[in-house]
C-alpha positions as CSV (number, residue, x, y, z in Angstrom):
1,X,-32.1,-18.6,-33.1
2,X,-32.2,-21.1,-30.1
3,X,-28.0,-20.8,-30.0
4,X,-27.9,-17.0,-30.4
5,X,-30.0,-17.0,-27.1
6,X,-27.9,-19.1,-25.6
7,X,-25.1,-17.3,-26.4
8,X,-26.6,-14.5,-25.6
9,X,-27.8,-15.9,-21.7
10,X,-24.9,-17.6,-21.0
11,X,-22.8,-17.1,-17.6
12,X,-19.2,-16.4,-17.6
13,X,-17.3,-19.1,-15.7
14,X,-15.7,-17.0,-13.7
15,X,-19.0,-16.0,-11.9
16,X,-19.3,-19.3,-11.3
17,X,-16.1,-19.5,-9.7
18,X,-14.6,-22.1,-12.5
19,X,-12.2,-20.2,-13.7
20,X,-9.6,-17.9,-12.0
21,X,-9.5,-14.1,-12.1
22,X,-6.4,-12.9,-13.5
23,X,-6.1,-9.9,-11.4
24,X,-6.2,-11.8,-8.5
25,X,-2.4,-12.9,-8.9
26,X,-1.2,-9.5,-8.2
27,X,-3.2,-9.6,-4.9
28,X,-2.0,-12.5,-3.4
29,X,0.3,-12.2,-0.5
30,X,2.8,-15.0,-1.1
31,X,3.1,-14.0,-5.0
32,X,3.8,-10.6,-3.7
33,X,6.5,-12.0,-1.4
34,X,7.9,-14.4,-4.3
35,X,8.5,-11.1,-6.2
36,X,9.8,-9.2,-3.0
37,X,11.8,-12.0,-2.5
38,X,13.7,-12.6,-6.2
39,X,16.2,-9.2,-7.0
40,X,13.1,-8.1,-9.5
41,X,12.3,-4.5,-9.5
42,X,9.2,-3.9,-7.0
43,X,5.8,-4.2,-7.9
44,X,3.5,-1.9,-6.5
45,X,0.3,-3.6,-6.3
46,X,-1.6,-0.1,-5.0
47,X,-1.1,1.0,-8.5
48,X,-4.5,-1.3,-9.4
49,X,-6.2,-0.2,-6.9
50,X,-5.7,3.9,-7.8
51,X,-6.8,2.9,-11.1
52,X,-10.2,1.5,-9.9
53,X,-10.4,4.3,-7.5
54,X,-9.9,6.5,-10.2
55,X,-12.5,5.2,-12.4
56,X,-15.1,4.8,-9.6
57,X,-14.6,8.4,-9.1
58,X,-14.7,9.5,-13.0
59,X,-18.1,7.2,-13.2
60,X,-19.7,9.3,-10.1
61,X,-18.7,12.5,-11.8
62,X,-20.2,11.8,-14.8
63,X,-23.5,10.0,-13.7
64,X,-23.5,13.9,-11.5
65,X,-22.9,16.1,-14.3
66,X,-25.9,13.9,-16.3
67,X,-28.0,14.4,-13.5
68,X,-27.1,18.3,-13.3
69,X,-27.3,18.4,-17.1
70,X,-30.8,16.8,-17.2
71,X,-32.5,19.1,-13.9
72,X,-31.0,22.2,-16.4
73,X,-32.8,21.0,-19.0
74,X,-36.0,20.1,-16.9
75,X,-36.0,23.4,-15.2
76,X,-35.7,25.7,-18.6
77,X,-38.0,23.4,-20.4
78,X,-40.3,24.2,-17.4
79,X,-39.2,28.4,-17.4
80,X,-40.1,28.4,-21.0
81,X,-43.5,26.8,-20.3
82,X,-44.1,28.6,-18.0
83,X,-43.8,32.3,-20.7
84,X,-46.7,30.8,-22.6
């Protein structure tokens, strides 16, 4: 029991800054000009970013729709208390 809640409390090491981010390769400038550099085809290292920027946005339109979908719900629950 004692090592499940360990396991179960137990920080990542990358919070603690032991251990490096793997995204973070594609972010720095002089790996970027390594691979600008060699005849490679071009990264495009925006491509990330538009991902996360696309998430972010599909995570605010879905905690709005919950938020429209539960003041529906509040507001016919309170109609239909309201008939009796």
């Amino acid at each position: 029991m004692l090592r499940a809640l360990i396991n179960f409390l137990h920080r990542p090491a990358i919070r603690l800054g032991l251990e490096q981010d793997r995204r973070r390769s594609l972010r720095d400038p002089r790996f970027v000009s390594f691979m600008a550099s060699s005849n490679r085809k071009t990264l495009d290292t925006h491509f990330h970013d538009t991902v996360m920027r696309g998430r972010r946005l599909l995570r605010h339109g879905l905690v709005a729709l919950a938020a429209a979908g539960f003041a529906w719900i509040a507001i016919e629950s309170a109609k239909a208390l309201s008939v009796f």
